[in-house]
CHARMM-style PDB file with segment names, atoms N, HN, CA, C and O in Angstrom:
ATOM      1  N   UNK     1      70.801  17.971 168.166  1.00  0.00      PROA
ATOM      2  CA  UNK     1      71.304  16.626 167.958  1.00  0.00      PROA
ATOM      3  C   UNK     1      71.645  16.466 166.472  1.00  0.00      PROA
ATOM      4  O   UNK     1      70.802  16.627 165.590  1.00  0.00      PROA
ATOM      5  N   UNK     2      73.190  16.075 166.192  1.00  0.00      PROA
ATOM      6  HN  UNK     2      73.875  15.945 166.909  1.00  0.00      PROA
ATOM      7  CA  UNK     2      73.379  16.093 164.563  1.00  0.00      PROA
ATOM      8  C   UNK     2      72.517  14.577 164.262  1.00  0.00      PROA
ATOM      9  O   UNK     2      72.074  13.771 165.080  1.00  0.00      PROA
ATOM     10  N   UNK     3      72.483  14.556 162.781  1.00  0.00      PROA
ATOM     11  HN  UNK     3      72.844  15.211 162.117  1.00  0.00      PROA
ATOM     12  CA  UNK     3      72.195  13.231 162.012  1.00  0.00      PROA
ATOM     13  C   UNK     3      72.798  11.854 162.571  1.00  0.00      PROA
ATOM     14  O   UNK     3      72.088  10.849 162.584  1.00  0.00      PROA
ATOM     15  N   UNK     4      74.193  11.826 163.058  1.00  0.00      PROA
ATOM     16  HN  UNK     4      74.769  12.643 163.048  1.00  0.00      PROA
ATOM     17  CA  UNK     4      74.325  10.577 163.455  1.00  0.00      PROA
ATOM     18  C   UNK     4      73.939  10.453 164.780  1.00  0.00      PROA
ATOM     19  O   UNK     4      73.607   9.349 165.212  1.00  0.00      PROA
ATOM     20  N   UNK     5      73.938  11.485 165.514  1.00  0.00      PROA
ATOM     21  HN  UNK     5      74.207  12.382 165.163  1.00  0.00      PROA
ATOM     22  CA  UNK     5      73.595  10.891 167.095  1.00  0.00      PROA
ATOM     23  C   UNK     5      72.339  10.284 166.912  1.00  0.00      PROA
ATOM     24  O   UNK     5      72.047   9.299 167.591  1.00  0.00      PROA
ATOM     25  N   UNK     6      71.388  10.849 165.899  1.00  0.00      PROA
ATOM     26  HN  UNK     6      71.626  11.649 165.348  1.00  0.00      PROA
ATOM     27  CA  UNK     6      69.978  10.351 165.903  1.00  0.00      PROA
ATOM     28  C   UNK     6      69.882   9.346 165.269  1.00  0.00      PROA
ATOM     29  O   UNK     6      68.839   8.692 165.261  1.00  0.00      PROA
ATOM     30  N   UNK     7      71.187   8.933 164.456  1.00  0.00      PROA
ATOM     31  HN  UNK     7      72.035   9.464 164.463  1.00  0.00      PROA
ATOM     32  CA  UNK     7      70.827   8.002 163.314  1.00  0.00      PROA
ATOM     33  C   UNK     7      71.151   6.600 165.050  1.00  0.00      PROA
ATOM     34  O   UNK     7      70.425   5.606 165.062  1.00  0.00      PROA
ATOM     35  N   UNK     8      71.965   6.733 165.961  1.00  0.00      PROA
ATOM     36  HN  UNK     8      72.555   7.540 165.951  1.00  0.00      PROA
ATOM     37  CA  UNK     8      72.362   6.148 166.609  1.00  0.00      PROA
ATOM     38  C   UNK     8      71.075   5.527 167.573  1.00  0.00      PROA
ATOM     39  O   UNK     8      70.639   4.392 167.765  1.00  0.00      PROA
ATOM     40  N   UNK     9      70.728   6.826 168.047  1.00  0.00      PROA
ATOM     41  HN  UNK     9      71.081   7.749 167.891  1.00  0.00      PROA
ATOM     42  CA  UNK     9      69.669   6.344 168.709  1.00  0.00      PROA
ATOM     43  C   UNK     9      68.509   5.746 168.568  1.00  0.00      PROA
ATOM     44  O   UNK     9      67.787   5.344 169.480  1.00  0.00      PROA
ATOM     45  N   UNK    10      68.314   5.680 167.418  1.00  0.00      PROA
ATOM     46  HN  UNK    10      68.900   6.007 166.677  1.00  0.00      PROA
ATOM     47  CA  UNK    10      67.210   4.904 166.848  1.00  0.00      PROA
ATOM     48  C   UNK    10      67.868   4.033 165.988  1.00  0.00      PROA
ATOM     49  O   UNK    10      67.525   3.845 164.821  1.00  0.00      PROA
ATOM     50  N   UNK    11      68.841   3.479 166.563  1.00  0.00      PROA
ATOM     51  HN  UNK    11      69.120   3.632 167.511  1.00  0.00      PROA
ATOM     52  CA  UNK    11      69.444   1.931 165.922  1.00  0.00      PROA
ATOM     53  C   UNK    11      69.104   1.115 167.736  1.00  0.00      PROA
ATOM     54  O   UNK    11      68.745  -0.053 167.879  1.00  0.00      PROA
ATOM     55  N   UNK    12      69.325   2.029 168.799  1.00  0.00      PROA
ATOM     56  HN  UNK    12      69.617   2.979 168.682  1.00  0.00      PROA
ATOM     57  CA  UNK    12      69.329   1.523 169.818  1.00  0.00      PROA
ATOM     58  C   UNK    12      68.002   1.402 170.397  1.00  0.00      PROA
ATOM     59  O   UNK    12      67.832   0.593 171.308  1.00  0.00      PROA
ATOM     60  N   UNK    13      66.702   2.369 169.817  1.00  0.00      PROA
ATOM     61  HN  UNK    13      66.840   3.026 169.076  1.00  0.00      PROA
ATOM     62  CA  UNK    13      65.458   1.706 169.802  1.00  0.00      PROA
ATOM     63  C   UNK    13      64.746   1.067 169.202  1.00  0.00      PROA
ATOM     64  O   UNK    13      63.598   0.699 169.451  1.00  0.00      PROA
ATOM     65  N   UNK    14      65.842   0.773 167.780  1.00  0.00      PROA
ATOM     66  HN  UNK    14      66.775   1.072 167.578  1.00  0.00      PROA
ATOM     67  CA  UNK    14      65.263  -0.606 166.731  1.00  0.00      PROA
ATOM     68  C   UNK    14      66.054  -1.917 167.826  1.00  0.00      PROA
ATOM     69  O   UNK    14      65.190  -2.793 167.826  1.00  0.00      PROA
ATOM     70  N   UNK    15      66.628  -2.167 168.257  1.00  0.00      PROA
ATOM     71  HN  UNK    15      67.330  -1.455 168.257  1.00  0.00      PROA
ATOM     72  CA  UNK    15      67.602  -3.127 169.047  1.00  0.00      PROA
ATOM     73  C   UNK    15      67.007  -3.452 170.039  1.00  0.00      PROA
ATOM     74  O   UNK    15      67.164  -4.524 170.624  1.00  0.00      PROA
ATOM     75  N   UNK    16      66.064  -2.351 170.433  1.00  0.00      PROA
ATOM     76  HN  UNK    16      65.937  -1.480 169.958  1.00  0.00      PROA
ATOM     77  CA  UNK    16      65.472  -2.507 172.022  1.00  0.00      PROA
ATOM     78  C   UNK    16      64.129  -3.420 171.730  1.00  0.00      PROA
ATOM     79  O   UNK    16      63.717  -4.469 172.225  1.00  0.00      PROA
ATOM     80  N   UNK    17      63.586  -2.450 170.592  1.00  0.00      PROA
ATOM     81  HN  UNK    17      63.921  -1.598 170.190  1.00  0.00      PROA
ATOM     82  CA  UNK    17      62.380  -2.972 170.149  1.00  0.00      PROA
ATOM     83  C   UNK    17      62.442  -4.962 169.657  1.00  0.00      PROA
ATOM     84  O   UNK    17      61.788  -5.880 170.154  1.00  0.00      PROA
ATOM     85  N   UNK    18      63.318  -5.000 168.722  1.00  0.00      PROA
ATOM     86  HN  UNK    18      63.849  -4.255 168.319  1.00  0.00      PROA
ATOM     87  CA  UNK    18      63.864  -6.190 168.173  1.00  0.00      PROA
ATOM     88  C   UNK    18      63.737  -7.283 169.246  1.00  0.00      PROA
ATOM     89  O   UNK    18      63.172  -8.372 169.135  1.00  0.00      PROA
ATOM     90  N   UNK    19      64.268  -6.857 170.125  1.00  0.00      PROA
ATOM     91  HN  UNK    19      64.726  -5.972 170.215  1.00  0.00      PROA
ATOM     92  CA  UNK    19      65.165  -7.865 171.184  1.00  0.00      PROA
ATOM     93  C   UNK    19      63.610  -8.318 172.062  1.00  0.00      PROA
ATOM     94  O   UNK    19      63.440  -9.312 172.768  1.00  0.00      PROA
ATOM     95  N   UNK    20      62.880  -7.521 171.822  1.00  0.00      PROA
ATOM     96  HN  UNK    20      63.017  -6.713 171.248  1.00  0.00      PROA
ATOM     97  CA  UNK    20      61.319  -7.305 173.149  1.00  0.00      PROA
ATOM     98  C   UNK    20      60.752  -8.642 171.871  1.00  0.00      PROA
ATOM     99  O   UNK    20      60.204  -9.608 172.401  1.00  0.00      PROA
ATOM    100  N   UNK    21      60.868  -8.690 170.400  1.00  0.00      PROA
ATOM    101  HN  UNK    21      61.313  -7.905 169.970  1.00  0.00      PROA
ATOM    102  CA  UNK    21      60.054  -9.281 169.664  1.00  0.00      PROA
ATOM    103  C   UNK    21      60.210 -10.669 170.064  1.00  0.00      PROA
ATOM    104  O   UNK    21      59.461 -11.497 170.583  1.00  0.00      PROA
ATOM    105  N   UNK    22      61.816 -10.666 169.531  1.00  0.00      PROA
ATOM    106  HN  UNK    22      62.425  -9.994 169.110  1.00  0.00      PROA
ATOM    107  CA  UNK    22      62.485 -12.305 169.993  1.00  0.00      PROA
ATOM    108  C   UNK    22      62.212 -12.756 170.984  1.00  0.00      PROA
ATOM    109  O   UNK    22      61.975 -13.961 170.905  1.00  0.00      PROA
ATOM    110  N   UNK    23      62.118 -12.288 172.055  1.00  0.00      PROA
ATOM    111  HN  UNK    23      62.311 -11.308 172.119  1.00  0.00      PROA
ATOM    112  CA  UNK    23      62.186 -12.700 173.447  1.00  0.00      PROA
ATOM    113  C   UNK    23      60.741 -13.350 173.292  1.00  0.00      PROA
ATOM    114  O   UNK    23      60.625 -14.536 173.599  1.00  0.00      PROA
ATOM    115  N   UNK    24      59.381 -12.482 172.731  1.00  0.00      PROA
ATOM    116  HN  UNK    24      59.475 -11.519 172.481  1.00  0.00      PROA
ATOM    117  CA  UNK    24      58.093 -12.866 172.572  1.00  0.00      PROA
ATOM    118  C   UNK    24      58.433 -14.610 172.446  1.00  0.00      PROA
ATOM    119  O   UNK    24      58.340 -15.503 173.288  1.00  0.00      PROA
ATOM    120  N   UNK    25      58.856 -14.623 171.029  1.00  0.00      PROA
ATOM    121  HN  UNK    25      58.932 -13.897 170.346  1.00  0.00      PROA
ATOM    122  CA  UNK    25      59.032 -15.668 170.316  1.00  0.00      PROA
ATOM    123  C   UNK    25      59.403 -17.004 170.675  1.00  0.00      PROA
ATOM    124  O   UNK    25      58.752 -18.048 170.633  1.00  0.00      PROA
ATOM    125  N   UNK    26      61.326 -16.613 171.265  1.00  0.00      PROA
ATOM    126  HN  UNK    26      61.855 -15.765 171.299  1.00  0.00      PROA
ATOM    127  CA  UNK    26      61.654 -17.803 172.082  1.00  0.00      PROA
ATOM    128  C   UNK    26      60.586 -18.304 173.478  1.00  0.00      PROA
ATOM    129  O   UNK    26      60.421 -19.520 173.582  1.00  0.00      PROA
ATOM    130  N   UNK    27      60.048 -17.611 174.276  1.00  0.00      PROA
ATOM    131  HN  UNK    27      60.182 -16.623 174.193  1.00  0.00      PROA
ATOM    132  CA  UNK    27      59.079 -17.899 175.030  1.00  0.00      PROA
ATOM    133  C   UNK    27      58.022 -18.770 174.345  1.00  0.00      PROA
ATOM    134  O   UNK    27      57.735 -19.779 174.990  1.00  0.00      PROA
ATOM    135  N   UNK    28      57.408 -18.612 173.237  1.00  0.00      PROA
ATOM    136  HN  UNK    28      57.641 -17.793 172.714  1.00  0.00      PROA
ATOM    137  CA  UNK    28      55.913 -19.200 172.419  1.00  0.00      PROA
ATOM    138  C   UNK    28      56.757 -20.639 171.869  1.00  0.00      PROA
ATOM    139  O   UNK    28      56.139 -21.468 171.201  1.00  0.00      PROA
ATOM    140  N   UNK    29      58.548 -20.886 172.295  1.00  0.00      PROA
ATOM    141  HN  UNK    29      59.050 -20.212 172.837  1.00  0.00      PROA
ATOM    142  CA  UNK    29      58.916 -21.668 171.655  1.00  0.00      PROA
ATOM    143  C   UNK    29      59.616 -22.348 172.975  1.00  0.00      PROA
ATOM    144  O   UNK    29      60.692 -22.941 172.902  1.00  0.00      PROA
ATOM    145  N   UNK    30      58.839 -22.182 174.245  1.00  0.00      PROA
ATOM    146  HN  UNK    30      57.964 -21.700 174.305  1.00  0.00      PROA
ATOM    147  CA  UNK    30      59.505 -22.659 175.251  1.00  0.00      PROA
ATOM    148  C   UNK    30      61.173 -22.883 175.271  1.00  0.00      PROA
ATOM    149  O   UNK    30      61.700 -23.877 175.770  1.00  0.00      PROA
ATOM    150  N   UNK    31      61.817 -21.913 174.714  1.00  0.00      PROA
ATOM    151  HN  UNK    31      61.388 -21.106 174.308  1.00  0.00      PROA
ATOM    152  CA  UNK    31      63.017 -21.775 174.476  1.00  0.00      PROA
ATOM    153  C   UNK    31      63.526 -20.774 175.732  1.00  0.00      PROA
ATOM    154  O   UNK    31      63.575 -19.546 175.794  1.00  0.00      PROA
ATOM    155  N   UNK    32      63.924 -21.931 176.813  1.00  0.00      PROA
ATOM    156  HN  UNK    32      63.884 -22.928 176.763  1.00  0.00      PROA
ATOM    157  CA  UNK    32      63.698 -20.889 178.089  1.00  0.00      PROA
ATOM    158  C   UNK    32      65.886 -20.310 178.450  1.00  0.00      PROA
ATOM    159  O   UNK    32      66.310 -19.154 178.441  1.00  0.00      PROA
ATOM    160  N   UNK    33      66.408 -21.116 178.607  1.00  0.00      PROA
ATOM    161  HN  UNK    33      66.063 -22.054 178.614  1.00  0.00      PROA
ATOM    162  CA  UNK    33      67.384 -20.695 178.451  1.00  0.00      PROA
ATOM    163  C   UNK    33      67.678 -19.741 177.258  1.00  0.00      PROA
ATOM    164  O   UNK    33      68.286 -18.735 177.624  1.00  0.00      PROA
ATOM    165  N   UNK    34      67.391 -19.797 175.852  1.00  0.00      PROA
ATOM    166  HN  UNK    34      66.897 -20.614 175.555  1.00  0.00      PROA
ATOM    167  CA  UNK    34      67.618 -18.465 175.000  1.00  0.00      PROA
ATOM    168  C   UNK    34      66.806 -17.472 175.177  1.00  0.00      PROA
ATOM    169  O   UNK    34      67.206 -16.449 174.620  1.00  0.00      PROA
ATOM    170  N   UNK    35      65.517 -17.333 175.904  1.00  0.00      PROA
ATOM    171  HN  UNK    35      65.192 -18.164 176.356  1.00  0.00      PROA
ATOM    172  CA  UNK    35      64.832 -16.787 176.497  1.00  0.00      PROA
ATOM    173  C   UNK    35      64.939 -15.765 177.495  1.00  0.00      PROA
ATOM    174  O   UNK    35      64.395 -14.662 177.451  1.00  0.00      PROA
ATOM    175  N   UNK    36      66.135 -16.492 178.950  1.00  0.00      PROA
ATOM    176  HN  UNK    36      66.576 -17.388 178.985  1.00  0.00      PROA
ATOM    177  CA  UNK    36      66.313 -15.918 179.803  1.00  0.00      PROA
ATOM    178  C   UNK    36      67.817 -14.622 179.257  1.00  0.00      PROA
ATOM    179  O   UNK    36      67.863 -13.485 179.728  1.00  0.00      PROA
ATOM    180  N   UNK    37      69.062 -15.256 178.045  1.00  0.00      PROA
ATOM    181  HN  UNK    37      69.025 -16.180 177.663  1.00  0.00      PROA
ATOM    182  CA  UNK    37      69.389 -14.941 177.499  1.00  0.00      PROA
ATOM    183  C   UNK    37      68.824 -13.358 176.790  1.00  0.00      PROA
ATOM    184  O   UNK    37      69.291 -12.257 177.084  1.00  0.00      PROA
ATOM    185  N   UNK    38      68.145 -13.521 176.188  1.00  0.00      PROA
ATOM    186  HN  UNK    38      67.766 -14.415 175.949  1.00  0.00      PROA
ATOM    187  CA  UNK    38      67.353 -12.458 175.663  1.00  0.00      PROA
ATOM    188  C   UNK    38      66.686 -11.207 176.096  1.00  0.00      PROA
ATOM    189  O   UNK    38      66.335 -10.188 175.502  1.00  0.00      PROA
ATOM    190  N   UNK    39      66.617 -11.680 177.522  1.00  0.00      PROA
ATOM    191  HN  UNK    39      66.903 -12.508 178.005  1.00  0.00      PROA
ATOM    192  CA  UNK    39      65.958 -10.780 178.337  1.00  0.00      PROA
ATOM    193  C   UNK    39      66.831  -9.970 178.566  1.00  0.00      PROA
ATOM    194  O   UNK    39      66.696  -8.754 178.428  1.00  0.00      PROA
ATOM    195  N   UNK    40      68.010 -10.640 179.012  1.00  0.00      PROA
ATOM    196  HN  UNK    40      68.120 -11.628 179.124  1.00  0.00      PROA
ATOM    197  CA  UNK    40      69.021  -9.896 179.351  1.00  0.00      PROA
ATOM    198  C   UNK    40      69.857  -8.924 178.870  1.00  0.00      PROA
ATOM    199  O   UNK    40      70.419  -8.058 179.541  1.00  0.00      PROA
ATOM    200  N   UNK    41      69.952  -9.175 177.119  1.00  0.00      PROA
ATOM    201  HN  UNK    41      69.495  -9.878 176.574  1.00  0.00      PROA
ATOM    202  CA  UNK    41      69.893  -8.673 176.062  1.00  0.00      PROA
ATOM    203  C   UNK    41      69.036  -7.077 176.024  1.00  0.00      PROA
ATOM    204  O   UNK    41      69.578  -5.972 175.995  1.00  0.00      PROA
ATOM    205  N   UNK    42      67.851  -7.318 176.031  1.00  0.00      PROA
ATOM    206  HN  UNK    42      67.411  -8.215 176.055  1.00  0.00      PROA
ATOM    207  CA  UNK    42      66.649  -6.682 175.941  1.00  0.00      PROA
ATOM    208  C   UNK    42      66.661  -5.420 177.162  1.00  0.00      PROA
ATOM    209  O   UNK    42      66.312  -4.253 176.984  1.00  0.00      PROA
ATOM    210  N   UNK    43      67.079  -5.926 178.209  1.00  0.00      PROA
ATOM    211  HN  UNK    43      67.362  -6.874 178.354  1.00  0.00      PROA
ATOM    212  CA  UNK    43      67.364  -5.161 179.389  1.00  0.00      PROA
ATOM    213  C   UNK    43      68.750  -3.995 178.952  1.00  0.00      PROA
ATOM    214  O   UNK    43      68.951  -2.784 179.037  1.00  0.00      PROA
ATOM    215  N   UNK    44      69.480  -5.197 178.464  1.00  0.00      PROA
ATOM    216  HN  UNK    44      69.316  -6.181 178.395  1.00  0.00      PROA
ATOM    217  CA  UNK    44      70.630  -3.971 178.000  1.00  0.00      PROA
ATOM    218  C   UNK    44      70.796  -2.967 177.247  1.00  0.00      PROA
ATOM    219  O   UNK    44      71.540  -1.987 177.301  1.00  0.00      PROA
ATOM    220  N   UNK    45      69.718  -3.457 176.260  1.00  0.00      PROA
ATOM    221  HN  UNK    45      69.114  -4.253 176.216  1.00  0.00      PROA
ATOM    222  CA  UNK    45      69.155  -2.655 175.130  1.00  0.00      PROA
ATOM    223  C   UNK    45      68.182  -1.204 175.161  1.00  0.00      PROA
ATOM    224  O   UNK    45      68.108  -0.382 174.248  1.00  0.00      PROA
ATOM    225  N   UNK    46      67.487  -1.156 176.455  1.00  0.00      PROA
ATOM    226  HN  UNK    46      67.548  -1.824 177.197  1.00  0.00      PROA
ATOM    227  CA  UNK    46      66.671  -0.541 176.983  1.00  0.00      PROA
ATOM    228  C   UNK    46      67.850   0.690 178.114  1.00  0.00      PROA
ATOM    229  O   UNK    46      67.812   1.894 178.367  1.00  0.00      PROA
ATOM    230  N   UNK    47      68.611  -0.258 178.438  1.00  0.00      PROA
ATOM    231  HN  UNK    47      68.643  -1.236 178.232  1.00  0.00      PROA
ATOM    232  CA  UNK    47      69.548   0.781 179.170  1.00  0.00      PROA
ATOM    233  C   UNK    47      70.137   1.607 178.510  1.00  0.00      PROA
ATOM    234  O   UNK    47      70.155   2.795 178.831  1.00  0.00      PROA
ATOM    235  N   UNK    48      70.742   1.128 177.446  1.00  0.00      PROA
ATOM    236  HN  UNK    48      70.729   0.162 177.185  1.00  0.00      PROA
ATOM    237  CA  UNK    48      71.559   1.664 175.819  1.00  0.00      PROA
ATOM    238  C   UNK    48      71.082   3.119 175.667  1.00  0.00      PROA
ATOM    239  O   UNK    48      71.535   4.233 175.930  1.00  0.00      PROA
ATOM    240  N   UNK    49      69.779   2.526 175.035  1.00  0.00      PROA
ATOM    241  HN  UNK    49      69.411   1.621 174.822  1.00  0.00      PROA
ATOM    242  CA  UNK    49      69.018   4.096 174.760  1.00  0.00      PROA
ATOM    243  C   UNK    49      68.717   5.031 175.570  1.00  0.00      PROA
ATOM    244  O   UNK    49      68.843   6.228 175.308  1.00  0.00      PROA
ATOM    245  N   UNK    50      68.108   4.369 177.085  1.00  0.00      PROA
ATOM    246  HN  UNK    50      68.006   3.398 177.298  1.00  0.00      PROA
ATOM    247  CA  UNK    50      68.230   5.396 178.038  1.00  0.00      PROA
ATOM    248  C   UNK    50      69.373   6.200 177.996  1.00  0.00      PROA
ATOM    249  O   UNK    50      69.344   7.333 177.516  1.00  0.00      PROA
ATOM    250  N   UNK    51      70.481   5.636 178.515  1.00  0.00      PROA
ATOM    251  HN  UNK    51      70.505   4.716 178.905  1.00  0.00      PROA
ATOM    252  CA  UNK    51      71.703   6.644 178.359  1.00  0.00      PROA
ATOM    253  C   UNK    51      72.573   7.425 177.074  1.00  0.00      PROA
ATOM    254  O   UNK    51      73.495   8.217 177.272  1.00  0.00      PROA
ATOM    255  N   UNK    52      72.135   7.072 175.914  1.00  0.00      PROA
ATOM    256  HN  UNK    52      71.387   6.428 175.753  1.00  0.00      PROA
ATOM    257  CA  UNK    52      72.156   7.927 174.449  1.00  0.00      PROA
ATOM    258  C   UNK    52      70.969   8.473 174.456  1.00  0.00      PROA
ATOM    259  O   UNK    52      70.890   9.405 173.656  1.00  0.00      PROA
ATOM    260  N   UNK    53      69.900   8.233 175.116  1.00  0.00      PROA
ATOM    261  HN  UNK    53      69.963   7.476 175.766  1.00  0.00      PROA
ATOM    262  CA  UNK    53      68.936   9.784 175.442  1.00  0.00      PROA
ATOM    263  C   UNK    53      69.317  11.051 176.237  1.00  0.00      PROA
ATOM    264  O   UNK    53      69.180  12.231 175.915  1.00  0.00      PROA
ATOM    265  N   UNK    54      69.856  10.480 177.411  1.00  0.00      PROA
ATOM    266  HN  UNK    54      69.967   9.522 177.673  1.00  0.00      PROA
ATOM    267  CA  UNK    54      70.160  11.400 178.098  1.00  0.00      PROA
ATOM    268  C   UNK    54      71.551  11.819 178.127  1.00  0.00      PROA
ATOM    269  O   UNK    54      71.723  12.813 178.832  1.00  0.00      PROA
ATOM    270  N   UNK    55      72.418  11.434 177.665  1.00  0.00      PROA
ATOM    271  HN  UNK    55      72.278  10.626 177.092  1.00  0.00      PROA
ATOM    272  CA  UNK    55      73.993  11.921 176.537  1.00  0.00      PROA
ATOM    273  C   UNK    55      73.728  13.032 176.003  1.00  0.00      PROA
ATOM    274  O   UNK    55      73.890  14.219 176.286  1.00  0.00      PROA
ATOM    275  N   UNK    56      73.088  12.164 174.798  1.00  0.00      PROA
ATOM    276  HN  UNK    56      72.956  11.200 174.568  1.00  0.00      PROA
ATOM    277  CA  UNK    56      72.541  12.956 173.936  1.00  0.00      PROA
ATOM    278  C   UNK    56      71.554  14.315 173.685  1.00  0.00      PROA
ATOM    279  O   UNK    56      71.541  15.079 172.719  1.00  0.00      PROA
ATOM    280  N   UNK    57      70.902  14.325 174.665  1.00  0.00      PROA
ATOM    281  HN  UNK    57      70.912  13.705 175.449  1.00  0.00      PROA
ATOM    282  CA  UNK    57      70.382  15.449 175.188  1.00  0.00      PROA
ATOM    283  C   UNK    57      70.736  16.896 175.606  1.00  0.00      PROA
ATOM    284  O   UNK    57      70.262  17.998 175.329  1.00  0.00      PROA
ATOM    285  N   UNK    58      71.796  16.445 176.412  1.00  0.00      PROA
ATOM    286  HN  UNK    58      72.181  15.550 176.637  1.00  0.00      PROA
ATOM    287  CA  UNK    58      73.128  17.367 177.223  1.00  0.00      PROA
ATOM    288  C   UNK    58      73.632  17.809 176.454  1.00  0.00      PROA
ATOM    289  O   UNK    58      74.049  18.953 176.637  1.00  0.00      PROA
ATOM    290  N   UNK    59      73.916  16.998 174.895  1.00  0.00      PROA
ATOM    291  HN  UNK    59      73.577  16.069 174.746  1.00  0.00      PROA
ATOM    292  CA  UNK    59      74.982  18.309 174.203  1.00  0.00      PROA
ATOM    293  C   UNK    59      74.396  19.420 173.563  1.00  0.00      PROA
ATOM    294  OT1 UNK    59      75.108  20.308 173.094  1.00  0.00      PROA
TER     295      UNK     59
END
Protein backbone atom coordinates (compact mmCIF):
# COMPACT_ATOMS: atom_id res chain seq x y z
CA UNK A 1 0.00 0.00 0.00
CA UNK A 2 1.80 3.40 -1.15
CA UNK A 3 1.71 6.56 1.32
CA UNK A 4 -1.39 8.00 -0.07
CA UNK A 5 -3.66 5.05 -0.14
CA UNK A 6 -2.81 4.94 3.61
CA UNK A 7 -2.73 8.51 4.04
CA UNK A 8 -6.51 7.97 2.62
CA UNK A 9 -7.57 5.45 4.68
CA UNK A 10 -7.01 6.78 7.76
CA UNK A 11 -8.68 10.10 6.80
CA UNK A 12 -11.70 7.64 6.35
CA UNK A 13 -11.15 6.18 9.89
CA UNK A 14 -10.58 9.69 11.36
CA UNK A 15 -14.23 10.52 9.58
CA UNK A 16 -15.67 7.34 10.83
CA UNK A 17 -14.34 7.83 14.19
CA UNK A 18 -15.37 11.76 14.20
CA UNK A 19 -18.80 11.22 12.98
CA UNK A 20 -19.39 8.16 16.03
CA UNK A 21 -18.18 11.37 18.46
CA UNK A 22 -20.79 13.92 17.11
CA UNK A 23 -23.47 11.69 16.90
CA UNK A 24 -22.54 10.96 20.92
CA UNK A 25 -23.01 14.62 21.35
CA UNK A 26 -26.03 15.69 19.27
CA UNK A 27 -27.90 12.82 21.17
CA UNK A 28 -26.64 14.33 25.00
CA UNK A 29 -28.15 17.48 23.14
CA UNK A 30 -31.45 15.85 22.26
CA UNK A 31 -30.65 17.05 18.85
CA UNK A 32 -32.65 14.25 17.29
CA UNK A 33 -33.16 15.17 13.73
CA UNK A 34 -29.19 16.20 13.42
CA UNK A 35 -28.77 13.13 15.20
CA UNK A 36 -30.65 10.83 12.96
CA UNK A 37 -28.67 12.87 10.19
CA UNK A 38 -25.41 11.83 11.62
CA UNK A 39 -25.97 8.44 11.90
CA UNK A 40 -26.39 8.25 8.59
CA UNK A 41 -23.31 10.04 7.97
CA UNK A 42 -21.48 7.72 10.37
CA UNK A 43 -22.92 4.63 8.61
CA UNK A 44 -21.45 5.98 5.43
CA UNK A 45 -18.35 6.59 6.90
CA UNK A 46 -17.91 3.10 8.20
CA UNK A 47 -18.83 1.77 4.71
CA UNK A 48 -16.06 4.21 3.15
CA UNK A 49 -13.34 2.50 4.93
CA UNK A 50 -14.65 -0.85 4.66
CA UNK A 51 -14.37 -0.65 0.97
CA UNK A 52 -10.77 1.38 0.84
CA UNK A 53 -9.82 -1.62 3.06
CA UNK A 54 -10.69 -4.04 0.93
CA UNK A 55 -9.63 -1.95 -2.53
CA UNK A 56 -6.92 -1.33 -1.04
CA UNK A 57 -5.82 -4.54 -0.06
CA UNK A 58 -6.20 -6.19 -3.59
CA UNK A 59 -3.61 -4.07 -5.08
Amino acid sequence: MTKQQKTALNMAKFIQGQSLLLLEKLNELDLDTEADMCERLHEDAERLHACLLAKLNQE
